[in-house]
Every structure is written in structure tokens, then in C-alpha cells.
N, C-alpha and C positions, 0 to 999 in steps of 0.2 A: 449390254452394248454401251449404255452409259458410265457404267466404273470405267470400260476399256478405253472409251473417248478423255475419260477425267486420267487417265496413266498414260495416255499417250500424252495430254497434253502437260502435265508435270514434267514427265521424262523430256521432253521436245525442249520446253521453255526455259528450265533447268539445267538444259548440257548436262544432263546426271553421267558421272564415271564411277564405277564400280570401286573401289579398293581391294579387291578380290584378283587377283593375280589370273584366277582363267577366265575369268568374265573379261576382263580388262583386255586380254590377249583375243577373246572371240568377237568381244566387241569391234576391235580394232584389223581384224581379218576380214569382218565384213566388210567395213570400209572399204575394203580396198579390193576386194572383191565384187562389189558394188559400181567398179568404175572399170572394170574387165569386159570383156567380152563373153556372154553367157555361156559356150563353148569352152572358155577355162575354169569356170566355177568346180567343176572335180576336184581338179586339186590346186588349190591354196599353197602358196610357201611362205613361208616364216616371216617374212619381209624383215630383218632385222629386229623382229622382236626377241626377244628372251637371246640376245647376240645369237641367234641363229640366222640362215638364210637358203636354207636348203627346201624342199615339197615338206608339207604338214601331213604327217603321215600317222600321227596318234589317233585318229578315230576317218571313217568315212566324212566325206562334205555335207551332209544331211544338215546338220545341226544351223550353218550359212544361210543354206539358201532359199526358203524365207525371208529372213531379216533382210537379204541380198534383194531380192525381188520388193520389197516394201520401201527399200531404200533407193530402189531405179523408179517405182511411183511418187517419189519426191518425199518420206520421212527422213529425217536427219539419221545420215548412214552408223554414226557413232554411237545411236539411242536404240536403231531398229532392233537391234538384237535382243534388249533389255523389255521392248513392248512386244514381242513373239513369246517371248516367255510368258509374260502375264497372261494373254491366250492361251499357251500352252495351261495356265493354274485353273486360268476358268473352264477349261473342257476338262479339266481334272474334277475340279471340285463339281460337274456334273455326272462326270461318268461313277463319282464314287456313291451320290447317293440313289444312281441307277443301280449300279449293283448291290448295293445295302438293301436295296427295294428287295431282292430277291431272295433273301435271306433271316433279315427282322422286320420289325414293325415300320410303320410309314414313321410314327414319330421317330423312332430311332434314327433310323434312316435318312431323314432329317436334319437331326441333329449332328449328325458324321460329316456334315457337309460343310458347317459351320466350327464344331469344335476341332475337326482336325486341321481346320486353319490356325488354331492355335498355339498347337504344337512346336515345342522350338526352333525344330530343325525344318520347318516352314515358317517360323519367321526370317531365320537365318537365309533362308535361301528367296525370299517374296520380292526381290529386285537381284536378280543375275542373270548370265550370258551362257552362262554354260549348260550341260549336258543332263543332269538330272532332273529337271522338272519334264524335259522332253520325254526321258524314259519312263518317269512314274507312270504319265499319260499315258505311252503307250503299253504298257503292263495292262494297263486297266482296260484299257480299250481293247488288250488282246484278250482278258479274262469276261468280259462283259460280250464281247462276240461269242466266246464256245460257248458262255450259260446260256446265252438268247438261243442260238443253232440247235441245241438240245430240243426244244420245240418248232423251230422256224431256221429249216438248212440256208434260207437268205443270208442268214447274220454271219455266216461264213465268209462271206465276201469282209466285215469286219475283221475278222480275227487275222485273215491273208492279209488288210488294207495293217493293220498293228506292226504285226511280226515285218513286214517289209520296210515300215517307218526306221521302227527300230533303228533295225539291219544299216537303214542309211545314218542312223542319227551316231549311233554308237555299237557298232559292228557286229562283234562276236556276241554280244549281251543278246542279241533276238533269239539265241539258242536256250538263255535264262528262261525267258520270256513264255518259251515252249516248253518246259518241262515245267513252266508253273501252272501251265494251262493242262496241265497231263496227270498235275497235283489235283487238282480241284475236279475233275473231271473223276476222277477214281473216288474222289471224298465225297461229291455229287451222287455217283450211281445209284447210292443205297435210297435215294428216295426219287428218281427218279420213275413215274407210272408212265411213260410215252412207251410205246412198240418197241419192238426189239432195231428196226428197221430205223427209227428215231435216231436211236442211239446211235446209233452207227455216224450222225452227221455230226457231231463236232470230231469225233474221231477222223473224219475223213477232213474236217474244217484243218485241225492240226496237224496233218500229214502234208496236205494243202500249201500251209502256210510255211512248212519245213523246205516243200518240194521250190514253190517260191523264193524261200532266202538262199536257195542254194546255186537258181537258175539267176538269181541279181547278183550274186557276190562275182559269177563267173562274168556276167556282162559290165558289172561296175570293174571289174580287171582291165577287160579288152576295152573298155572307152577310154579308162586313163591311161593306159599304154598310148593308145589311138594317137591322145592330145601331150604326153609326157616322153613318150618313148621309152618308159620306164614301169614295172610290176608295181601293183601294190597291194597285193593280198598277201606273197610273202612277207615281204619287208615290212607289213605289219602286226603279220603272226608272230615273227620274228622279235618282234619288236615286245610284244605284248605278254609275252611266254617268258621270253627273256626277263621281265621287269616281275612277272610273276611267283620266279623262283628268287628270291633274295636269298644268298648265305649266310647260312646265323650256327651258332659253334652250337647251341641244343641241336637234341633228336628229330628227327622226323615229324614224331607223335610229342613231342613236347612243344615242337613248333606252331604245328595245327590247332593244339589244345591254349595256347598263349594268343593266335589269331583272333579262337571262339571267344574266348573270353574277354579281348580288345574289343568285339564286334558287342559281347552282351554287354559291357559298360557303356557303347554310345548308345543300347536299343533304350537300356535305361534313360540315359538321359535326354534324349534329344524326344522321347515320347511321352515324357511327364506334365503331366500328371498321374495319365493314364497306364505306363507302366506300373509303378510302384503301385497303384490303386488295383493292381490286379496280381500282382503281386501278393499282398497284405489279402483278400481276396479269395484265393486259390486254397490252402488250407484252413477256410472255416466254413462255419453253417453255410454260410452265405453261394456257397461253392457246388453244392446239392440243390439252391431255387435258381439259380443259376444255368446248371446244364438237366434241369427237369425235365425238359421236354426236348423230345428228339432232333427239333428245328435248332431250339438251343444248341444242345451240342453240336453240331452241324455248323454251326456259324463259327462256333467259336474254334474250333478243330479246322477249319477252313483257311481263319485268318493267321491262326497260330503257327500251320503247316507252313503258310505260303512265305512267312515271315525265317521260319528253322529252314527252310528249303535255301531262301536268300543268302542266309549268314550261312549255313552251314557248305553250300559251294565254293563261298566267296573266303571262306575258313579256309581251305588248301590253297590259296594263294597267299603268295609267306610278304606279296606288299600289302597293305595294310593301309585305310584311309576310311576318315567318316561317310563320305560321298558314295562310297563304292554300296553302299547298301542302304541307300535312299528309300526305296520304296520298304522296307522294313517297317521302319519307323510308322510309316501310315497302318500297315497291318496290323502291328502292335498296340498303336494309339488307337484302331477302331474300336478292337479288342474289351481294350480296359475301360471304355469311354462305353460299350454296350453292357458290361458287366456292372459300372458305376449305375448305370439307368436301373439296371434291372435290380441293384442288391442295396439302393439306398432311394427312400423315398425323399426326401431332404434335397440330392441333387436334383429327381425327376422334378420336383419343384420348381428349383433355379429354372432349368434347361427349357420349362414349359412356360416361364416368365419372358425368357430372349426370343420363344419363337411363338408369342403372342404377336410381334411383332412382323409374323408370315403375311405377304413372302420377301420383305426385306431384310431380312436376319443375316438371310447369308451373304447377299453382297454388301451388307454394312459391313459385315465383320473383313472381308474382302478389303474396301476402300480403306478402313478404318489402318487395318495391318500393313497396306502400305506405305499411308503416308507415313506412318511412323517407321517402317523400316526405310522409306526416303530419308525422313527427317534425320532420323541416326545414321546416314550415312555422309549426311554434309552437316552433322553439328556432331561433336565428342560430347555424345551422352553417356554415362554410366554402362559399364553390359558385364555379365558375367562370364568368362572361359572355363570348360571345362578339359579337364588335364587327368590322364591317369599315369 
């Protein structure tokens, strides 16, 4: 609560703008959805940004209204969006070493919380407006519900409270969301000892949480019709399908296969260190103390699947963009960052030196990744792009 009070008030005091073209654009919808009548917050129109001026019809209003509601209890409506994110990071970087808990060691677990903040494509994204850190969150928070409900049918109320988030934040994706929970759930059984009867509850948690997204998509319809007089479940199926089929003069299967391969060049880099260290990794000794024990493999088959699962759906879709497969990146960098603990005693080292330092470790590393992604976004410091 105190990192969030010290980013609220940087963000607040600062007038920080994004440079980022959709943060920029979300930012600035709130705004002005902020001085609406709560009644119109569905839908948003363009207000003359990006010269458009029609209904904002690329994702559901989820992502608004938050920032919208923080900015009618008086935060500075231009900033709100940018301090709902950081919320969104820190229920992230909780839920991640909730679920690590269930899988490896408390250190480990631990340590996930802290170093996959420092993964690139989390610095890159530690101050924006947009869609992605909303989503990771709620992945995790829909994956962190089925494995609790596995034991306790309560946490189902979780995994429906996820997949509905989603659904509002960034539409179609809650159906991602569900087949990841459907992954893990089948990768789970095999050590599962609860009753037969047990079982049965995240199964029905995800059936649940489908029957859900399906009974809002039709009432998020009928409300914006209500207030627009206008659909927008077509028109942004339409929209979305449309943009997904690009025409490129290769094949079909040359297509998909040049996606996959766009998508494994950003898991490399936007997850390194921990890529390539598992990588390098994978075919040696090190690769047999590694997956020794059955929990081992189980973690690591978990995060790897849920990671091929991502890229590999989002591979048939011929648009193409880093963002589209966010949460990747964190499954991959757990990945290689539990594999580096366990196959090098040298890092276990380091790793056992920063969180001497428990339990500040992780929101130093938190504060610290801030201000410097603050600082580099109103001083031209040095940075590297990566280009394939």
C-alpha cells in the first residue's frame, strides 16, 4: 500500500503521459469518460482521437472503468489509468507467488515474485494504460482459482470472478483464459489424491465460468444497444476476425509456421535471461536433476504448456504483435528462472542474498523498476529495440 501511495503520487505530481500510442489513447478516454454520466461508460467513442469519431469498439469498456470511478473520487483523470495498472502489477506479482506456492518450493516461489519483475517485457510495460497487464492478472487469478477449488469448491467463485473480468476487459481473450485453465487442470490430475467427487469441482468451476462469459456477452449487448441504439458483439467479431485473417501471398501452413516463429523470437527476448538459461539447459546433465522428481516435472510441463498453449492459438492468427502474448513471457521466464535455482548453485546464492532482505525484496524491486521506467520515460535515456 505504500509503493501504491508513492506511484500514485509520482504519477499525480508529474502529469506523467505515456509515449506509447495506446496507453496515450486509454488514458485519454478516460478522461473523458470520467465527466460522463455513469449510464454512458459502455461505450466510449473515439472523441477525435487517432482522427476518428465514431463508438470505440476494439475491446469491451472493462479496461475504463476503474480508472473512470478513481478519477470521479477526485485522482487526476489523465493519470488514473496509469495508477489502476500498478494495482493491476501488484495483485499480479501476488497471485504469481500464490500459485508458485503450489507447485515449487516457498524460496522459489519467492523468488518468482521479485525476479519476474525483471524481465524485459515488464519493464517495458511498468507504467501503461493499456490492456495487458489487466489480462496477465486475470489469467492468473483464473488459474489460481481452479488449483485452489481442486481442494475447496469456494475458489470457484475466483475463477467465475477472472474469466468474467477478463471478458470485460478484453473480450474474446476470456475464452483463452478457459482453455488455459482446462490445460493445467488435465496436467494437474495426475497427482491429484482428493475423491473422485473433488474433482469434479474445478471442472464444474470452468464450465461455471464459460456459462458466465456467455450469459454477460449477451447482456453487455442488450445494455449497449439499451444506451447506443447500436450492436456490439457483431461489429466487434467483425472487427476482430477481420483483422485476424491478414493476406500474405505464402501458404496457409507457411503462414502459421512464420507467426510461430515471430511469437518464439519475442518469448526469447522479452524473457531473458531466463529464456536462453533454459534453453542452454534443456539438453545437458543439468536437464535430468532438474525434472528428477515428479513435482519437478509437473511445474515445469505446466508452465511450458500454458506458455505453447498462448503462442501456439495466437500463431493462427496471421496479425501479429508483441503484446498479443503477454502472459507468455511470465510462464517462460518462471520457467527458466526455477530451472536456473535449481541447476546452478552460484545463482541460488545471489537469489538467497536479495531475499535476505524479506519481506522487502519484492516491493523494493517493485518501487525501484518504476521509477526508473518513470524516469526513462521523461528523460532520453539509452534503451535497446529489438527487431526481427
Amino acid at each position: 500500500m505504500a509503493a501504491l501511495g508513492l506511484v500514485a503520487i509520482v504519477l499525480a505530481s508529474g502529469h506523467f503521459e505515456s509515449a506509447d500510442p495506446d496507453s496515450a489513447l486509454h488514458a485519454s478516454l478516460v478522461a473523458r469518460l470520467a465527466g460522463l454520466p455513469v449510464s454512458g461508460w459502455i461505450a466510449p467513442r473515439w472523441w477525435g482521437q487517432w482522427d476518428r469519431t465514431d463508438l470505440y469498439r476494439e475491446h469491451p469498456a472493462g479496461i475504463f472503468l476503474l480508472p473512470a470511478v478513481l478519477a470521479r473520487l477526485g485522482y487526476p483523470p489523465e493519470q488514473a489509468a496509469y495508477l489502476v495498472n500498478a494495482v493491476y502489477q501488484v495483485i499480479t506479482i501476488v497471485l504469481i507467488e500464490a500459485l508458485a506456492l503450489r507447485l515449487v518450493s516457498r524460496r522459489e516461489a519467492r523468488s518468482l515474485a521479485w525476479i519476474l519483475q525483471l524481465l524485459p517485457v515488464a519493464f517495458v510495460y511498468r507504467i501503461r494504460a493499456n490492456h495487458e497487464q489487466a489480462l496477465l492478472c486475470c489469467v492468473l487469478a483464473a488459474l489460481y482459482g481452479t488449483e485452489r477449488s481442486r481442494t475447496k469448491p469456494a475458489w470457484i467463485v475466483l475463477t467465475v470472478t477472472a474469466v468474467v473480468a477478463l471478458l470485460l476487459v478484453k473480450g474474446m481473450l476470456a475464452f483463452m483464459a478457459l482453455a488455459m485453465c482446462v490445460v493445467w487442470l488435465v496436467i494437474r490430475r495426475s497427482g491429484d489424491e482428493a475423491g473422485a467427487t473433488r474433482r469434479l469441482w474445478p471442472v464444474i468451476g470452468v464450465l461455471a465460468a464459460a456459462a458466465s462469459a456467455l450469459a454477460l456477452t449477451l447482456i453487455y449487448d442488450h445494455v449497449y444497444r439499451q444506451v447506443t441504439g447500436e450492436p456490439f458483439v457483431v461489429p466487434y467479431l467483425t472487427q476482430q476476425l477481420g483483422l485476424a485473417s491478414v493476406q500474405r501471398s505464402t501458404g496457409v501452413i507457411g503462414r502459421k509456421l512464420a507467426n510461430f516463429l515471430f511469437y518464439a523470437g519475442r518469448v526469447l527476448w522479452y524473457a531473458l535471461p531466463w529464456s536462453a538459461l533454459l534453453l542452454a539447459m534443456l539438453p545437458s546433465a543439468r536437464k535430468r536433476m532438474l525434472l528428477a522428481q515428479p513435482a519437478g516435472r509437473q511445474a515445469m510441463g505446466l508452465a511450458l504448456a500454458l506458455a505453447l498453449v498462448y503462442v501456439g492459438l495466437f500463431s493462427l492468427s496471421d496479425r501479429t504483435a508483441d503484446r498479443y502474448i503477454f502472459p507468455a513471457y511470465f510462464f517462460v521466464g518462471a520457467a527458466g528462472a526455477v530451472a536456473g535455482l535449481r541447476g546452478f548453485s552460484r545463482l541460488g546464492r545471489w537469489v538467497d542474498k536479495v531475499q535476505a532482505a524479506y519481506p522487502y525484496e519484492v516491493v523494493g524491486v517493485f518501487v525501484l523498476t518504476f521509477l526508473l521506467a518513470w524516469l526513462s520515460a521523461i528523460v532520453p535515456l539509452p534503451h535497446v529495440r529489438f527487431r526481427l
